[in-house]
C-alpha positions in Angstrom: 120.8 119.3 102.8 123.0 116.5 104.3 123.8 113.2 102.2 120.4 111.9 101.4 120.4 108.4 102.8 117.9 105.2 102.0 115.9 106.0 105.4 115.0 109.8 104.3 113.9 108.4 101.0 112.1 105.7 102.0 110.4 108.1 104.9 109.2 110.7 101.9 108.3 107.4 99.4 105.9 105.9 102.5 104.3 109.7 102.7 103.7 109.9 99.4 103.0 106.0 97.9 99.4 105.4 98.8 96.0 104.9 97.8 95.2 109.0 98.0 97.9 109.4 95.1 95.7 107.9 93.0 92.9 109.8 92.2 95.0 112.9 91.6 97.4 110.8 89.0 97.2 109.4 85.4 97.8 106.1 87.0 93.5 106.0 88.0 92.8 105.5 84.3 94.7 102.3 83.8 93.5 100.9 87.0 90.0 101.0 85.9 90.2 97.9 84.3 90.8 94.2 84.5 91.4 92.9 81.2 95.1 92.9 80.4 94.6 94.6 77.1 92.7 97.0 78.7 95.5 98.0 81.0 97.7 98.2 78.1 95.8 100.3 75.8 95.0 102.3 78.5 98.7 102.6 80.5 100.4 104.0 77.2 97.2 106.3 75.7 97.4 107.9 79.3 101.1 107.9 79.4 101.7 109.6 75.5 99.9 112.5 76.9 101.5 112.4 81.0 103.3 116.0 80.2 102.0 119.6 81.4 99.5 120.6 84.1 98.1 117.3 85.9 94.3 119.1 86.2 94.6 119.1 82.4 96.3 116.0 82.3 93.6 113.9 84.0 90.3 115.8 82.3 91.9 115.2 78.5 92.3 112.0 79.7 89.0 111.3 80.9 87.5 112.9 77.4 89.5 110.5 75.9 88.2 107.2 77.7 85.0 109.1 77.3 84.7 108.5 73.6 86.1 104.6 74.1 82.7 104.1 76.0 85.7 103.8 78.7 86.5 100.0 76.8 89.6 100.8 75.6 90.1 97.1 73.6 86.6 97.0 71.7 87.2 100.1 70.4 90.3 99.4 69.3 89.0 95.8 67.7 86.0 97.6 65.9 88.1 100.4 64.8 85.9 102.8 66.3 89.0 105.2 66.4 88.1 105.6 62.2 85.3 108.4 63.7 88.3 110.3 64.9 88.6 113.8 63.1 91.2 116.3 64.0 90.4 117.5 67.3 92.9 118.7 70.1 92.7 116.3 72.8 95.9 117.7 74.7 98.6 120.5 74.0 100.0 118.8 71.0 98.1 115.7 70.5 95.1 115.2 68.3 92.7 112.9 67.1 94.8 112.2 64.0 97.5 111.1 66.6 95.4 108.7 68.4 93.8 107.0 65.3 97.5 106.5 64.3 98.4 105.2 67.5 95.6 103.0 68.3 95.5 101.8 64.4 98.9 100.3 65.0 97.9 98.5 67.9 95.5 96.7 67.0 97.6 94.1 64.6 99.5 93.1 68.3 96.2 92.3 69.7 95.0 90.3 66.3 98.1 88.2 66.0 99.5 88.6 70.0 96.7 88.7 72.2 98.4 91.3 74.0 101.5 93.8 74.0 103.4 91.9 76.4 103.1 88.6 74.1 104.2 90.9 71.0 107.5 91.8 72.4 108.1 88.5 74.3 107.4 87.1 70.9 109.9 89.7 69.3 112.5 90.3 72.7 112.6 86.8 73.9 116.3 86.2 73.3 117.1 89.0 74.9 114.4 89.4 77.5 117.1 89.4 80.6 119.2 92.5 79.3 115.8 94.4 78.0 115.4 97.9 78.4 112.6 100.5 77.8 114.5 101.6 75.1 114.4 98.3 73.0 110.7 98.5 74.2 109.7 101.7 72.7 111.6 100.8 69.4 109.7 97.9 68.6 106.6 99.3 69.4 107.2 102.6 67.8 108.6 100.2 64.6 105.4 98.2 64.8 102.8 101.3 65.1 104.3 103.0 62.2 104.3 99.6 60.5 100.8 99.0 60.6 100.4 102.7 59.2 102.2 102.4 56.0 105.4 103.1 57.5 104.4 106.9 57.2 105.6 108.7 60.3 103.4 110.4 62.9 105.5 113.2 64.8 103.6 112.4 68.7 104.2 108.8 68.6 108.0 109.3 67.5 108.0 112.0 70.4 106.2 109.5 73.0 108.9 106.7 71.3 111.9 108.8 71.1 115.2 107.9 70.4 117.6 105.9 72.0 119.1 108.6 73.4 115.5 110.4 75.2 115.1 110.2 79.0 111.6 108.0 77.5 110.2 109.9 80.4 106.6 108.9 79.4 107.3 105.1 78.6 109.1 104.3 81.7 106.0 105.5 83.2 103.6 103.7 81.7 106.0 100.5 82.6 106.1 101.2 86.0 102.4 101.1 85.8 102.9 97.7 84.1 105.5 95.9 85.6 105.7 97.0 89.2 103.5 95.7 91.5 103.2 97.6 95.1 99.7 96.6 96.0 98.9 100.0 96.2 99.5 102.3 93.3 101.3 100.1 90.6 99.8 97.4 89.2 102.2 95.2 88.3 100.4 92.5 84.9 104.0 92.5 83.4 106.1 89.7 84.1 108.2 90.6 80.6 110.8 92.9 83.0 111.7 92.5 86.5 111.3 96.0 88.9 114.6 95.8 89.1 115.2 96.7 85.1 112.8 99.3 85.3 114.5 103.1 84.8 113.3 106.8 86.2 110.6 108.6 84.6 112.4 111.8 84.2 111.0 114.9 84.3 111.4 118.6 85.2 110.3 118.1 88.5 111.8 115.1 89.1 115.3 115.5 87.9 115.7 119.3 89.7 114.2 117.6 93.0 117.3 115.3 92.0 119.7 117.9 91.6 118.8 119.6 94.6 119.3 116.3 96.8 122.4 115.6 95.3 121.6 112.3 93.6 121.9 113.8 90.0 124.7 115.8 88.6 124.1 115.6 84.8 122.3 119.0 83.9 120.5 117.4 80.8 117.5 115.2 81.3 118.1 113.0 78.7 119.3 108.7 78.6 122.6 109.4 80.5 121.0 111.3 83.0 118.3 108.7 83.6 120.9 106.3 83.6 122.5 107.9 86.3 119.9 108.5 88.6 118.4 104.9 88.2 122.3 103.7 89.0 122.1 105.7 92.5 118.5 104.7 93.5 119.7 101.1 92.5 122.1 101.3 95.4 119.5 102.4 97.7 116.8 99.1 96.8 118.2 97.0 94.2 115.2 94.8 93.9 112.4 97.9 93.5 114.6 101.1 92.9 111.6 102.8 90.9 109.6 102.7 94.5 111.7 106.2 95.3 109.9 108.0 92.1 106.5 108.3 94.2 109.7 110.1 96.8 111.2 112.5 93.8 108.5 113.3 92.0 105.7 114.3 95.3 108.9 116.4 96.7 109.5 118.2 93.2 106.0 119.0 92.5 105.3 119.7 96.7 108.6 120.7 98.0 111.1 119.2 99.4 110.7 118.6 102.7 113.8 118.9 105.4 
């Protein structure tokens, strides 16, 4: 293809950033709600498991609200997750994993009110140069925290290292902090659009390649990095509007 330029993207984002996408994506189950700590719970416990086939995606997902009585924050609050056994609830996550997960949460809402007040209350200093990365590791610090500080090998993977593409987390942020009236919902004020970074994925970061926007080979931080940079120059203010663009050409084809 010629040099990709900010009209072809934005073309492609427009075709594929509306309310049809929703349905079909993760991103219905965290617009269900109203409640801020709804959205919360709900935009990460759909995000840790926002990897594989999207038919599977969606109907683990929807087994999972299933069992919250689809009220994500009472069941964290009356610790209904305790019932959890030890079933498979997608590829590699189980029940165990979401007892865990949601068991670590719920001393933010106690104390917080919500996760945006726990890492305003922990970030604040630094809440101008924040990243997803210091994001995930106070969250992933806290969880395990509130769990005896005995590891759980999903939520490290869901809040990997500082050196992870955090492919899963910087989706569940753009959920959270970007508002387009249409898809993204935007209850964050803790990070600007503008600090948000790529959710990298297979799809995304060949559809990358292919367009010439991404020449690191790995799809790890650097490469996230990278790609973020060069959509920056495209929209400064919103560059995470030409994911809906990357990822619907990756998963569709890309379109000439």
């Amino acid at each position: 293809m010629e040099k990709i330029t900010k009209e072809y993207l934005d073309l492609q984002t427009e075709r594929i950033n509306t309310s049809d996408f929703i349905e079909a994506d993760p991103v219905r189950f965290p617009r269900r709600y109203n409640r801020l700590q709804d959205i919360e719970i709900a935009s990460f416990i759909t995000a840790i498991i926002a990897w594989g086939n999207r038919k599977s995606i969606l109907a683990d997902a929807e087994r999972m609200f299933a069992f919250m009585d689809n009220n994500p924050l009472d069941y964290v609050m009356k610790r209904g997750y305790e019932l959890l056994g030890n079933a498979n609830l997608h590829r590699t996550f189980f029940e165990s994993d979401l007892k865990y997960i949601l068991n670590g949460m719920r001393p933010i809402f106690l104390e917080f009110g919500s996760i945006e007040a726990y890492l305003i209350n922990r970030l604040g200093e630094s809440l101008s140069s924040i990243t997803p990365w210091h994001i995930a590791r106070v969250i992933e610090e806290q969880i395990r925290m509130a769990n005896g500080n005995i590891p759980n090998r999903e939520c490290a993977r869901f809040f990997a290292g500082d050196t992870s593409a955090l492919k899963r987390v910087n989706l569940a942020l753009r959920w959270l902090v970007r508002n387009d009236g249409i898809v993204d919902m935007g209850v964050w004020s803790i990070m600007k659009p503008s600090q948000l970074y790529i959710p990298l994925d297979v799809h995304v970061g060949n559809t990358a390649r292919r367009l010439g926007l991404l020449q690191r080979k790995s799809n790890d931080r650097k490469a996230v990095e990278e790609l973020t940079a060069k959509l920056r120059e495209f929209c400064p203010e919103d560059p995470m509007r030409y994911d809906f663009a990357l990822f619907g050409m990756g998963v569709n084809g890309i379109e000439d």
